[in-house]
N, C-alpha and C positions, 0 to 999 in steps of 0.2 A: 504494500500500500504506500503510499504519497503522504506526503505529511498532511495535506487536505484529507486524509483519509479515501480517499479515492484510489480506486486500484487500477497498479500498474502492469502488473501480470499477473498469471496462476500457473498454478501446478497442475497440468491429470494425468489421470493414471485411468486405462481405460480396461478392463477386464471381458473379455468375449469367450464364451466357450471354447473349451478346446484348442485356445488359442494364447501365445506367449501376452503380458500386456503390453499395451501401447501408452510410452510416458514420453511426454513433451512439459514444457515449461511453455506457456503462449505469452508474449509482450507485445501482440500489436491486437488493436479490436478495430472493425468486427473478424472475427475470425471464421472460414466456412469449415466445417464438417460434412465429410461426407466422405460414399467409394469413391465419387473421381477421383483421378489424379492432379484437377486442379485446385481440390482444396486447399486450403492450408493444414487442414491436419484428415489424412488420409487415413481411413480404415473400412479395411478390406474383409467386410462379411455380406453376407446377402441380406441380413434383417437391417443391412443400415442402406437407406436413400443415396443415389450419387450425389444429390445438393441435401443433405438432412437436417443439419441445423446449421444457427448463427452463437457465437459469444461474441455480446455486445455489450459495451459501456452503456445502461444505462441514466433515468433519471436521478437525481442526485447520487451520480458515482458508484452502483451499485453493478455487478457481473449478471448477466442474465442469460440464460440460454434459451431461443428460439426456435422452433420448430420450422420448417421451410415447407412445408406441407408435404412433407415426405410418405410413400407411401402407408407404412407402419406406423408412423405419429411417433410423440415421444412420451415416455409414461413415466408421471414421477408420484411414489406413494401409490401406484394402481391405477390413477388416474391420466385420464392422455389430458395432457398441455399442448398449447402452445407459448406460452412462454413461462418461463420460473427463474426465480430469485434463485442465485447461488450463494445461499449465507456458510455455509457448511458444505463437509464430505456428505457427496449426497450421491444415490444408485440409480442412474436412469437407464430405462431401456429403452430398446427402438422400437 
């Protein structure tokens, strides 16, 4: 975080079955998720969207992640989103 408390990057750490995890550090927003390869942070399963989400700075300085209306939607607590506060380690799926 920034001294304004706004944040400047994150950590993920991304867990898929049967699959090693994928960990990046992100410092730039908005950031795309997805299969493409022209993401910015690329992962390679079929339950994920080629354009699946955004993490994006939003309203007062908060990390958000987006849903891009990807096939499977994003589900967080059970429920599909399209977009949620990232306060915390949190498990979303595709």
């Amino acid at each position: 975080m920034t001294e304004t408390g706004n944040i400047d990057k994150c950590y993920m750490r991304i867990r898929l079955p049967q699959q090693e995890a994928v960990e990046r550090t992100i410092s730039y927003f908005p950031c795309s998720i997805g299969r493409a390869e022209d993401n910015d942070l690329v992962i390679r399963d079929t339950s994920v969207s080629s354009y699946h989400a955004l993490l994006r700075i939003g309203e007062g300085g908060g990390l958000y992640l987006e849903d891009r209306g990807s096939t499977n939607g994003t589900f967080y607590d059970g429920i599909l989103r399209e977009r949620v506060l990232i306060a915390k380690p949190m498990r979303l799926l595709p």
